[in-house]
N, C-alpha and C positions, 0 to 999 in steps of 0.2 A: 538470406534473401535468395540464393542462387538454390537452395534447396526448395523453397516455395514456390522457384516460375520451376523448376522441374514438376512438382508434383504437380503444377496448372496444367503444363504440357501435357502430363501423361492423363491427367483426369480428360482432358478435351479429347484424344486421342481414343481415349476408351468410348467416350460417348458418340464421338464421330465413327467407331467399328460400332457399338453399339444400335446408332442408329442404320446404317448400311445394311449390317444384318438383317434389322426389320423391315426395310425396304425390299431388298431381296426378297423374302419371306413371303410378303405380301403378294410380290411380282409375279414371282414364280408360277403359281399355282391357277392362276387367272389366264398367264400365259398360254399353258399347255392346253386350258379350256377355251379357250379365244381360237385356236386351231381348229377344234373337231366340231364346235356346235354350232350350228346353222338354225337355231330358234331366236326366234327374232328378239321374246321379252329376255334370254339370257345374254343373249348381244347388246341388249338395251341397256342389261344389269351390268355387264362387263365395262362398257365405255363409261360409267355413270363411276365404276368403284376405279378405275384407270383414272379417270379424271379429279377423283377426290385425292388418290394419290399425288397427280401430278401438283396439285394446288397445295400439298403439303411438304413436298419435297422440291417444288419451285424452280431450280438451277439441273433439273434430269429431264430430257428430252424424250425420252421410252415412255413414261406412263402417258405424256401429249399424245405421242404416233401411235402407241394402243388403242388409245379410247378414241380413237380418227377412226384407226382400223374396224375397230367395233363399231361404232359408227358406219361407215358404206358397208361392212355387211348385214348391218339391222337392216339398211335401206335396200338392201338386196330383198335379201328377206322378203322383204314386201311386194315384189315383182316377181320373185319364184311364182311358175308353174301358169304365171302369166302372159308367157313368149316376151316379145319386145309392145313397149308401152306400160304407161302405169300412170298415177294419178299424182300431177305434181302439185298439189296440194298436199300433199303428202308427202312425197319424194326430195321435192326440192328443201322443204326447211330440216329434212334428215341429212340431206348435203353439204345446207352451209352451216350445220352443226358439225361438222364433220372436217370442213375447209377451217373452220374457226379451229380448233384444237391441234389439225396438222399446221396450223402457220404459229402457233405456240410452238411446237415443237421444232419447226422449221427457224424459228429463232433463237434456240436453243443449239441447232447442229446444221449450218448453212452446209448446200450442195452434197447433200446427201443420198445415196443411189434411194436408200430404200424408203424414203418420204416422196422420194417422186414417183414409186410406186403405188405409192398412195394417193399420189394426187392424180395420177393414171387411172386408179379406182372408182375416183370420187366422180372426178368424167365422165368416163363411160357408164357413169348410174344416172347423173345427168340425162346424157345422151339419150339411154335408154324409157324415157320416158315418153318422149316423143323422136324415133331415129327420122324419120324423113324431116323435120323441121328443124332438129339438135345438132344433126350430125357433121353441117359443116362451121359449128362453133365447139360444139363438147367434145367431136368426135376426132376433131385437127388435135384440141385441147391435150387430150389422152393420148394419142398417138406420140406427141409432141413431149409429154411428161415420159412417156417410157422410154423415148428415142434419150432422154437425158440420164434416165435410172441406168441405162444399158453403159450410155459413155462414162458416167462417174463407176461405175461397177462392171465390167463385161462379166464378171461372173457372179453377179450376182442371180441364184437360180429361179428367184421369182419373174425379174425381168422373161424369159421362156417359158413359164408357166404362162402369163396373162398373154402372152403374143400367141401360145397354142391356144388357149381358149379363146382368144378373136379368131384365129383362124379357124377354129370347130364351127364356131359358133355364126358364122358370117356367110350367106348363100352365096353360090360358086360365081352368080352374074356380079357379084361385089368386090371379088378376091377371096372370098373363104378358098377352103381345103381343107379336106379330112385326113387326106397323104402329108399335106405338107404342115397341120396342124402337130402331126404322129411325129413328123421329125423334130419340131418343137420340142414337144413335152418328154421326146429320148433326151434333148438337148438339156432341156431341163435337168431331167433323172441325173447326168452323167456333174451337173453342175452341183447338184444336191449332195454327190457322193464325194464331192472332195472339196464342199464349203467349208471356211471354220468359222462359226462365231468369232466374234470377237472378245465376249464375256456368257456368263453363263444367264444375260437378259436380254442379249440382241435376238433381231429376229430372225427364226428358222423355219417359220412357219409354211405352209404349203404340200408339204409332202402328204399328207390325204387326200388333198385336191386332186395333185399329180397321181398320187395311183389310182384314183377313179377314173382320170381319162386315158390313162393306160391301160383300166381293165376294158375299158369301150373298145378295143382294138383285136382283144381275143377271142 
């Protein structure tokens, strides 16, 4: 009897490495691609295969805040090159597609730095759709999420990535700054060079962002 709950044990054991591994696998690769690609159908593709993920491995909080993450930058996407304003018909139901999967995931791993940086995200695409009318609900909203990403995490390095790119990005009668965005995303840099993961699927992401708007300075 005592031989047969051993071999239960180890068969369960095997299949529970067995499945992790494929999880992993999966993650991984999606991951690294969720980083560099700023096309809106591949962002579309990423949140869609994130999420079929997260619905089969159910109790992992990552494949949620990916397919979020993918998610606001599809809806990015779609306001590049368009300055501020966009059509929320469009923008908005990409948002609370977006808010739906990061509070899956937010149920999964309460008070988390780097979900609030997500929901910091999801804001400011809000906002951005209409700022003169948005801004003092979506734009307190975002503010107010990062002010949270920053206290559960101070080193967290995306928390100074999104605060220099407000500061880039926000004309000087508002509080922007192009000096004081610079020391930002140094702030950043120096926060990037001595994060660690926690696992090899947490997120790292940002450092492409960060050296673009540090190439804007030379």
């Amino acid at each position: 009897m005592k031989q047969m709950f051993a071999l239960l044990m180890l068969l369960l054991t095997v299949t529970a490495f067995a499945q992790s591994g494929k999880y992993v696998s999966a993650m991984q690769p999606k991951i690294a691609m969720l980083d560099t690609t700023r096309n809106g159908a591949t962002l579309l593709d990423l949140s869609n295969s994130f999420e079929r993920i997260a619905n089969a491995e159910k109790t992992q909080w990552l494949p949620f805040y990916y397919a979020a993450l993918a998610q606001a930058n599809y809806g990015y996407s779609k306001i590049q090159g368009a300055g501020m304003g966009g059509d929320p018909a469009v923008i908005d139901p990409i948002a609370d597609k977006a808010d739906t999967l990061l509070s899956k995931a937010e149920a999964l791993s309460t008070l988390n730095s780097e979900i609030f940086v997500v929901h910091k995200m999801i804001n400011s695409l809000r906002m951005l759709v209409d700022p003169q009318s948005r801004y003092m609900t979506y734009g307190a909203a975002a503010a107010a999420a990062l002010e949270t990403a920053k206290k559960l995490n101070p080193d967290n390095p995306r928390v100074y990535l999104l605060e220099g790119q407000d500061k880039y990005y926000t004309p000087e009668q508002y509080g922007g700054s192009k000096d004081e965005a610079k020391k930002l995303f140094e702030t950043a840099a120096q926060k990037y060079d001595t994060f660690k993961p926690e696992n090899a699927l947490a997120p790292t992401w940002g450092k492409w962002a960060l050296q673009y708007f540090l190439g804007l300075y030379k």
